[in-house]
C-alpha positions as CSV (number, residue, x, y, z in Angstrom):
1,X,-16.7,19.2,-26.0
2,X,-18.0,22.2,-25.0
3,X,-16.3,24.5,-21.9
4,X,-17.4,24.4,-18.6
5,X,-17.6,27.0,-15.8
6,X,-18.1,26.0,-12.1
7,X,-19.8,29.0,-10.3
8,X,-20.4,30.2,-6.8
9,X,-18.3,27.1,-5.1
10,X,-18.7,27.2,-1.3
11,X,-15.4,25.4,-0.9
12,X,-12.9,24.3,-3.6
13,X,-11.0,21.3,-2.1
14,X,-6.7,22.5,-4.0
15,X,-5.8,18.5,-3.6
16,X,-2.2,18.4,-5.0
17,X,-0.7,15.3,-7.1
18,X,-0.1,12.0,-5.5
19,X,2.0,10.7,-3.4
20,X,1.4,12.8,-0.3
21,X,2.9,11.2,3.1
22,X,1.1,10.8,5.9
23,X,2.6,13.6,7.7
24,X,1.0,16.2,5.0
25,X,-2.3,14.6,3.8
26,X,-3.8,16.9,6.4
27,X,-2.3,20.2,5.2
28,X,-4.6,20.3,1.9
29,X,-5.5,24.1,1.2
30,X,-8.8,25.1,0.5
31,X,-10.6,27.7,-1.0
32,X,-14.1,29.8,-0.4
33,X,-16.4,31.6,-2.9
34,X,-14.4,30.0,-5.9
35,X,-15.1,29.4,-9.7
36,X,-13.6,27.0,-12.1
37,X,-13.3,26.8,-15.7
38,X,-12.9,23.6,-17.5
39,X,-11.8,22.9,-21.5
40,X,-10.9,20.4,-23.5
41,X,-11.3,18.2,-20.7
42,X,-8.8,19.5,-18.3
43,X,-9.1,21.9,-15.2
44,X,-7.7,25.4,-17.2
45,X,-8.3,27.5,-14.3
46,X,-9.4,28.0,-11.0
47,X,-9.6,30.9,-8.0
48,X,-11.5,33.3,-6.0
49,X,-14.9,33.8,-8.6
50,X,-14.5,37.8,-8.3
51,X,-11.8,37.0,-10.6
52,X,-13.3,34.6,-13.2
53,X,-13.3,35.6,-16.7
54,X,-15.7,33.4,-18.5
55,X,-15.5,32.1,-22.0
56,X,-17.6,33.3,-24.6
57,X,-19.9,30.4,-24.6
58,X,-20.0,27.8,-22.5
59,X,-21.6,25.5,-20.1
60,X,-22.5,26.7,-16.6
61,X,-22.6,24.9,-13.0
62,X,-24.1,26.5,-10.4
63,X,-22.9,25.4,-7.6
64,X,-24.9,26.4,-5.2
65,X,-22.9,26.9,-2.2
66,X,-21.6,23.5,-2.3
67,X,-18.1,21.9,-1.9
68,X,-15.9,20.3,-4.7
69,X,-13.4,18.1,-4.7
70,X,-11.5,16.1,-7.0
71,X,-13.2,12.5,-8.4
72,X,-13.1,10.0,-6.1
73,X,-10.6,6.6,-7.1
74,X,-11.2,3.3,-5.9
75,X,-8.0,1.7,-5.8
76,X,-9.2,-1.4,-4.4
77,X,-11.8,-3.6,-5.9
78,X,-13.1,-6.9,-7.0
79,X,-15.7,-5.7,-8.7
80,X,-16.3,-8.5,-11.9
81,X,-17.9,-11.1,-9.7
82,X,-20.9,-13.5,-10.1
83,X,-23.1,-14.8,-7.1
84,X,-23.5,-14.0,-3.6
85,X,-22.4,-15.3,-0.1
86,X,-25.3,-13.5,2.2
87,X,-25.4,-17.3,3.9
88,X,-22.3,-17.4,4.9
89,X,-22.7,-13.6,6.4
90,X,-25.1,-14.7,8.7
91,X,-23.1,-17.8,9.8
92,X,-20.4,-15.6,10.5
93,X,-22.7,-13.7,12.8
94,X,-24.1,-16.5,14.6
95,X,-20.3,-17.3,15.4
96,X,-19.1,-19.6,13.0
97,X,-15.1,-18.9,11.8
98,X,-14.1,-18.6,8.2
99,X,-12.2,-21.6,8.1
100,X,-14.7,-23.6,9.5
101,X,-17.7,-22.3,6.8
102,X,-14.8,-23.0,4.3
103,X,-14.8,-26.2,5.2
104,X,-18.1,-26.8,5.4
105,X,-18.2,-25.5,1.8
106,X,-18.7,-21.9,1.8
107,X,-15.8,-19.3,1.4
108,X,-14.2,-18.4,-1.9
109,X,-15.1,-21.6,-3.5
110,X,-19.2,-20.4,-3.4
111,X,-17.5,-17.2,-6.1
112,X,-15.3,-19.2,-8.0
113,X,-17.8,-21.6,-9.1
114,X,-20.1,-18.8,-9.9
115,X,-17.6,-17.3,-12.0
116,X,-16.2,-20.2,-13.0
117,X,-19.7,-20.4,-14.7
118,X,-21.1,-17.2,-16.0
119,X,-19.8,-16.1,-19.0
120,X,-18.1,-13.0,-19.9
121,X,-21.1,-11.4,-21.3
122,X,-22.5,-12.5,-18.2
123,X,-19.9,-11.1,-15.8
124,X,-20.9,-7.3,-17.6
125,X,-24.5,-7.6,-16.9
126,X,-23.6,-7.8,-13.4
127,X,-20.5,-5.1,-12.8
128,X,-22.6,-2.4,-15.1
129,X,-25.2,-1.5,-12.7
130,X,-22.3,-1.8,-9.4
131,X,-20.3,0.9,-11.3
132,X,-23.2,2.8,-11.8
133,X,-24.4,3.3,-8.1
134,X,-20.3,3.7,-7.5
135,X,-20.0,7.0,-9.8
136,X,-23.4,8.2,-8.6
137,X,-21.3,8.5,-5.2
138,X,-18.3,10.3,-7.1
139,X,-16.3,7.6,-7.9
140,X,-15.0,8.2,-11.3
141,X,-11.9,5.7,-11.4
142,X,-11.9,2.1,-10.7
143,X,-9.3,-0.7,-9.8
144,X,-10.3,-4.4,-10.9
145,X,-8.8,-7.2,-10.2
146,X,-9.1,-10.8,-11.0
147,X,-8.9,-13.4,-8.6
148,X,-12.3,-15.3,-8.9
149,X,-11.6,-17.7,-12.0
150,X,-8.7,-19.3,-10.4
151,X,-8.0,-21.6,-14.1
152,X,-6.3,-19.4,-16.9
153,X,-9.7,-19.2,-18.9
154,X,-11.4,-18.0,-16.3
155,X,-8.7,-15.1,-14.8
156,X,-8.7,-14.0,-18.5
157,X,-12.2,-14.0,-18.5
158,X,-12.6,-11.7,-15.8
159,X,-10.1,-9.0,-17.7
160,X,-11.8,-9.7,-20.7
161,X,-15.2,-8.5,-18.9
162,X,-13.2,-5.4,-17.4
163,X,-11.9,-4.3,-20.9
164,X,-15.4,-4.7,-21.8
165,X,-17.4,-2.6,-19.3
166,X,-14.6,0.4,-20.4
167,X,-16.9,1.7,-23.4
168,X,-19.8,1.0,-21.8
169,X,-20.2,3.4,-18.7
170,X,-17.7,6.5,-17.7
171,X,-15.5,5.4,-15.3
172,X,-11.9,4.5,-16.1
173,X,-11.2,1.0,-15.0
174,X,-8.2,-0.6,-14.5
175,X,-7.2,-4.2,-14.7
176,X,-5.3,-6.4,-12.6
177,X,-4.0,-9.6,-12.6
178,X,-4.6,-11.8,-9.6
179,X,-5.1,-15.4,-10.8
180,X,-2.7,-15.7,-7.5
181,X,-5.5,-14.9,-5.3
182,X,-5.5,-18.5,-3.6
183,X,-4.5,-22.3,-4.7
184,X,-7.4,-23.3,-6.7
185,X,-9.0,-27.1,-5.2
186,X,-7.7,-28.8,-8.5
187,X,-4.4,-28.1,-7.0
188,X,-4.9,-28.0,-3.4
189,X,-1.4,-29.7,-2.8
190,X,0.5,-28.7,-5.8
191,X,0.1,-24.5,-5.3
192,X,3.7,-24.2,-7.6
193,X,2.3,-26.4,-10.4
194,X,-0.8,-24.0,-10.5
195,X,1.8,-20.9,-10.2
196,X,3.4,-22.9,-13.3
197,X,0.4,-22.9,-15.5
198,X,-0.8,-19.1,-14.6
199,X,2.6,-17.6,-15.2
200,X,3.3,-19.6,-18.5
201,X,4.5,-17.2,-21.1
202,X,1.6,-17.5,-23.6
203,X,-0.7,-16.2,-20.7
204,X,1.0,-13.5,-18.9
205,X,2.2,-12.5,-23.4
206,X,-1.2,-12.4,-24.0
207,X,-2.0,-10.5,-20.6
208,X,0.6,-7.7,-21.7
209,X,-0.6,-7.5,-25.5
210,X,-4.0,-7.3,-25.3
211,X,-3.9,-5.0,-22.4
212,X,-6.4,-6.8,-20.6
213,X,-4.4,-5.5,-17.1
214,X,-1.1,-3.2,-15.7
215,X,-0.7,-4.5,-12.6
216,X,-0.2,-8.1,-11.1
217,X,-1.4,-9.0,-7.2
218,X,-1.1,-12.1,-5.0
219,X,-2.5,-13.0,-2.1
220,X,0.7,-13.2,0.1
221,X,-0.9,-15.1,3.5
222,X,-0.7,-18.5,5.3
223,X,-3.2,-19.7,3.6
224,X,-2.1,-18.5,0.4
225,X,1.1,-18.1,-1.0
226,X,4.2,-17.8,0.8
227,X,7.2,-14.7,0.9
228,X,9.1,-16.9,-1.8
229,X,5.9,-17.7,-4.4
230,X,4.8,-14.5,-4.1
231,X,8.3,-12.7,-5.2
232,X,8.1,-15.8,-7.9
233,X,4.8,-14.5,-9.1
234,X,5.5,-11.0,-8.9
235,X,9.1,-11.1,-10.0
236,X,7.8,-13.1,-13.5
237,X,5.0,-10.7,-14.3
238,X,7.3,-7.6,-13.8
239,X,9.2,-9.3,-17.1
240,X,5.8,-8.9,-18.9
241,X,5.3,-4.6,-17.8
242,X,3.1,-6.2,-15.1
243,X,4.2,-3.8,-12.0
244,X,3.4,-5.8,-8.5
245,X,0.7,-5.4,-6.0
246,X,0.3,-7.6,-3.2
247,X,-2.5,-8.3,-0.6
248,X,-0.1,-8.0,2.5
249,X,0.0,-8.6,6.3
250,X,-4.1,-9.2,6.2
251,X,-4.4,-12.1,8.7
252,X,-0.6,-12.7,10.0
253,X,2.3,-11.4,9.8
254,X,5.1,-13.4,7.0
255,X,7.0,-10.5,5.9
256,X,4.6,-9.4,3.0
257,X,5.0,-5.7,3.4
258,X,8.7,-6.1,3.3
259,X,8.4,-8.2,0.6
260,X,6.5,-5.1,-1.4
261,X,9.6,-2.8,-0.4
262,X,11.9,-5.7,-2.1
263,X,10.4,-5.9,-5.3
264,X,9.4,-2.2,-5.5
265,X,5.8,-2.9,-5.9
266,X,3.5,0.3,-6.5
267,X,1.4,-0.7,-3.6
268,X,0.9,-3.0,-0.6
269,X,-2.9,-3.5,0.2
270,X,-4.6,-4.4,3.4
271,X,-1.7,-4.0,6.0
272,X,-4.0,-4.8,9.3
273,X,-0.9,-6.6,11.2
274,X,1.9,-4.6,9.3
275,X,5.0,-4.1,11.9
276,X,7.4,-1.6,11.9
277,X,9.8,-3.1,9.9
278,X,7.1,-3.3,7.5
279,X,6.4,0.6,7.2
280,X,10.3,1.2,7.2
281,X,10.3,-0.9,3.6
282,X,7.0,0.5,2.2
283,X,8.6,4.3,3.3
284,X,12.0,3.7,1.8
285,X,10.7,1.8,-1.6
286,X,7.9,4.9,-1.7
287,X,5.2,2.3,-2.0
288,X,1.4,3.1,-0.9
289,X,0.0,2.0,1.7
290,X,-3.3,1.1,0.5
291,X,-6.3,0.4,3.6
292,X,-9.6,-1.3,3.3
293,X,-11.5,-0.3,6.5
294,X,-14.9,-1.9,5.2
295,X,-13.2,-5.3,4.9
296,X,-12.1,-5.1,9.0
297,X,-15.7,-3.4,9.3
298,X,-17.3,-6.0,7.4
299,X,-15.6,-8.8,9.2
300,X,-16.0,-7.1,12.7
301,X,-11.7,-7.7,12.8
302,X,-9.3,-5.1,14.2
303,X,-8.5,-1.9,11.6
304,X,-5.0,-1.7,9.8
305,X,-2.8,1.1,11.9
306,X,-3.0,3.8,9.9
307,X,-1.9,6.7,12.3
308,X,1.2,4.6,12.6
309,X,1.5,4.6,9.5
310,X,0.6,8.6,8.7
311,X,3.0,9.8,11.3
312,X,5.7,7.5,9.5
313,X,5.2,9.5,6.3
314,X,3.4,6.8,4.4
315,X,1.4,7.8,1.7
316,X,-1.7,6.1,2.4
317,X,-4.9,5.5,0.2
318,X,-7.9,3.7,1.3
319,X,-10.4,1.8,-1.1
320,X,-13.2,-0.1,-0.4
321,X,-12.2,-3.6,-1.2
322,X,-15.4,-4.3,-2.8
323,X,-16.1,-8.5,-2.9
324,X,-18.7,-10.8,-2.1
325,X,-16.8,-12.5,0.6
326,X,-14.9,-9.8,3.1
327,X,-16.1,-6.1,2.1
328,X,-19.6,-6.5,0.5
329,X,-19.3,-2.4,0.8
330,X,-19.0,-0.8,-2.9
331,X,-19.7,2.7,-1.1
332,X,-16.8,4.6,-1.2
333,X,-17.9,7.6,0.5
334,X,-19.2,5.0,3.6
335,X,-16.0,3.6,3.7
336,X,-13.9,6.7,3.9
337,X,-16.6,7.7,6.8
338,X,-15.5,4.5,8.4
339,X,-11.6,5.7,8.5
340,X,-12.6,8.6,10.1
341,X,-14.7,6.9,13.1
342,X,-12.5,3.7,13.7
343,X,-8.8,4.8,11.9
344,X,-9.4,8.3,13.7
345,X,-8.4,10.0,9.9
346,X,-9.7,13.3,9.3
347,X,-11.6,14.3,6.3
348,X,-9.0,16.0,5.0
349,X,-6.8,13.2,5.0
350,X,-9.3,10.4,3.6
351,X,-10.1,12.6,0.8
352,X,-6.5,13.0,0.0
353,X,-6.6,9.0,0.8
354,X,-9.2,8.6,-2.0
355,X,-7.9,11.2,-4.7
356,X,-4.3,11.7,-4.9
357,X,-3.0,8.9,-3.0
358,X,-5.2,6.7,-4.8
359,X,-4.3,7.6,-8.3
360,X,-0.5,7.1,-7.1
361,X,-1.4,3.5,-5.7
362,X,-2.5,3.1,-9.8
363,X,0.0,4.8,-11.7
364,X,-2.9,8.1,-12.4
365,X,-1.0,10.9,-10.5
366,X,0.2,12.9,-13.0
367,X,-3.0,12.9,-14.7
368,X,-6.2,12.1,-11.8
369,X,-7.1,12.7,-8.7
370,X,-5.6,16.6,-7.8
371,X,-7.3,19.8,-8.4
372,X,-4.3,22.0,-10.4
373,X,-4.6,23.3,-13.9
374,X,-3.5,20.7,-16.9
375,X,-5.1,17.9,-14.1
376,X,-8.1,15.9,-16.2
377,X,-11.3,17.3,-15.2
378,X,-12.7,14.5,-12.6
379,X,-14.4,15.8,-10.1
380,X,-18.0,16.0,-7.9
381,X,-19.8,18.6,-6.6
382,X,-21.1,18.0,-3.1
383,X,-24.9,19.4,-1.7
384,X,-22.7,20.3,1.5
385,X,-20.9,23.1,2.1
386,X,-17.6,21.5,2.9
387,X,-16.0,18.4,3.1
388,X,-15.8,18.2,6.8
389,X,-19.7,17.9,6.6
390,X,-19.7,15.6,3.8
391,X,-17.9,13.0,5.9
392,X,-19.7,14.2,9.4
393,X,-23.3,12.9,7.2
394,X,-21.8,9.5,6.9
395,X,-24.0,7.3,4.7
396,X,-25.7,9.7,3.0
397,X,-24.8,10.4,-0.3
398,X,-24.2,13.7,-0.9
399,X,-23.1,14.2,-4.5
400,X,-24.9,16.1,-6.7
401,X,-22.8,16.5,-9.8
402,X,-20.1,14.4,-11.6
403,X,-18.0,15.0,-14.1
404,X,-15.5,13.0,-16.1
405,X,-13.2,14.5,-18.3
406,X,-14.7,17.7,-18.4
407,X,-18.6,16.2,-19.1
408,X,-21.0,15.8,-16.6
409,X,-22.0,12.0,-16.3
410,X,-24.5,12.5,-13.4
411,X,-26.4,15.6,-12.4
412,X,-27.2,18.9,-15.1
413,X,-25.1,21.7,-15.9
């Protein structure tokens, strides 16, 4: 591993470690005509570049002017899925309601079958080149959850294929277990007998020792599972180092988010009807509030509240929710450019959204997503000259250069 110098930076984006609230995620310092120097894989020093003192020999970015910022995390995903649901995107635009193209069929069931019959071999042929357009846009950390298999071979199957695609591209992935995504048809009237058979011991043991995930998530909703199953299914995995997640307050409004506060769950995800007795729990337990403004933009709904939430002191990420039902977005970049036009963000605070926030909705804090010396070297350089502009091109990509641990994994140094 060779060191790495960072030259001629227009703007150096100084994000700080995770969690930031809301009320600060603004206030991230910046700095003009910078340099960097990177070794052994970690950020060992940054500042004004009158002041660099390169190593002997080393590798050298120019950077042209442009801005830099830390590497992008995706805290959010469902990335480890097999077919497609474009059909049931253009019934939904000629008017046609989820429940109704559910019935008629469509919905999850369409991905679960497909999943339900790829293999796992299978399943990596068709994340690899997904992760690959996503760390072409900067993203260098990914969540992934299950959700798709809905039968205990098949959620394993899915973690399996995540463990695999770790040595096989750059970016870090993460696992998650969501086998309680929804009530599978086999059990469409017996959702604790399938809650039985997903949390047996022998699954969530082998779960745990084979590291195929760190986190467990369930879809707490109507039409999923209730307040009560869901503190089931998240209080049993905690007993198996699984810390909860939960999809919360998407559709209506059960008590999800204060269910997160109650069993101190790292983050609470979606959050479009959350009410204030919601944000008091998430603020008090120091959960994340994690947003997914390509799923409301995607499904043409109403956007989570996240000024509410910001001027509550929340520390709020935003991911893209990636899936082939509800956010067929993987574009991080477009989806942080869609907080800023409909959640009325600012750059500032969607990039700390995506970096440090983001890494603290995954347990990476004290190790991703922050530009401070001893911090792994993740980041991306951006052709623009800061990241006001970055997010004011929305939809063009504007990364030039990403690196991962002190290499570069797209672009030249």
């Amino acid at each position: 591993m060779h060191d790495l110098v960072i030259k001629n930076i227009g703007e150096l984006v100084v994000v700080p470690r995770g969690p930031i609230g809301g009320r600060s995620m603004h206030e991230v310092a910046t700095m003009t005509n910078a340099a960097m120097i990177v070794q052994d894989g970690l950020i060992a020093w940054f500042g004004p570049e009158e002041k660099l003192e390169s190593p002997a020999q080393c590798h050298v970015v120019d950077a042209q002017g442009g801005c830099v910022i830390p590497g992008l995390i995706d805290c959010h995903t469902h990335t480890v899925f097999a077919g497609t649901r474009e059909n049931e995107f253009v019934k939904r635009l000629q008017g046609k309601a989820y429940a109704q193209i559910a019935e008629e069929g469509g919905g999850i069931r369409v991905s679960v079958e497909a999943v339900r019959s790829a293999s796992c071999d299978e399943l990596v042929e068709l994340a690899l080149p997904r992760l690959r357009r996503m760390l072409q846009g900067g993203v260098t950390t990914v969540e992934i959850k299950s959700g798709y298999g809905l039968t205990v071979d098949d959620e394993l199957k899915m973690l399996e294929a995540v463990s695999k695609l770790k040595s096989l591209q750059p970016i870090e992935l993460v696992g998650t277990y969501l086998a309680a995504h929804t009530t599978p048809r086999e059990f469409a009237d017996q959702p604790d007998a399938y809650l039985d058979l997903i949390l047996d011991d022998k699954v969530l043991s082998r779960v745990r020792d084979e590291k195929l995930a760190e986190f467990c998530d369930v879809f707490c909703e109507r039409t999923a599972f209730s307040v009560a199953q869901s503190r089931r299914v998240l209080e049993t995995a905690k007993r198996y180092n699984l810390r909860p997640k939960l999809h919360a307050d998407q559709i209506t409004q059960i008590g999800a988010s204060v269910l997160a506060g109650e069993v101190d769950a790292i983050s609470a995800d979606h959050l479009e009807t959350i009410h204030d007795e919601g944000i008091a729990a998430l603020t008090k337990a120091g959960c994340v509030a994690v947003l997914l403004p390509a799923c409301s933009f995607f499904l043409g709904v109403e956007q989570a509240p996240a000024r509410r939430m910001l001027e509550a002191n929340l520390p709020v990420a935003i991911a893209t929710d990636y899936n082939p039902g509800s956010s067929m977005v993987e574009s991080l970049s477009l989806t942080l450019g869609i907080a800023c036009t409909q959640m009325k963000m600012t750059p500032t605070e969607v990039l700390t959204a995506a970096t440090a926030n983001a890494a603290s909705a995954i347990d990476r804090h004290n190790r991703v997503g922050a530009i401070e010396t001893g911090m792994q070297a993740d980041l991306v350089l951006l052709d623009v000259p800061n990241h006001h502009q970055w997010m004011y091109e929305l939809g063009r990509n504007c990364v030039r250069l990403v690196i991962k641990k002190g290499e570069v994994v797209v672009g030249q140094a």
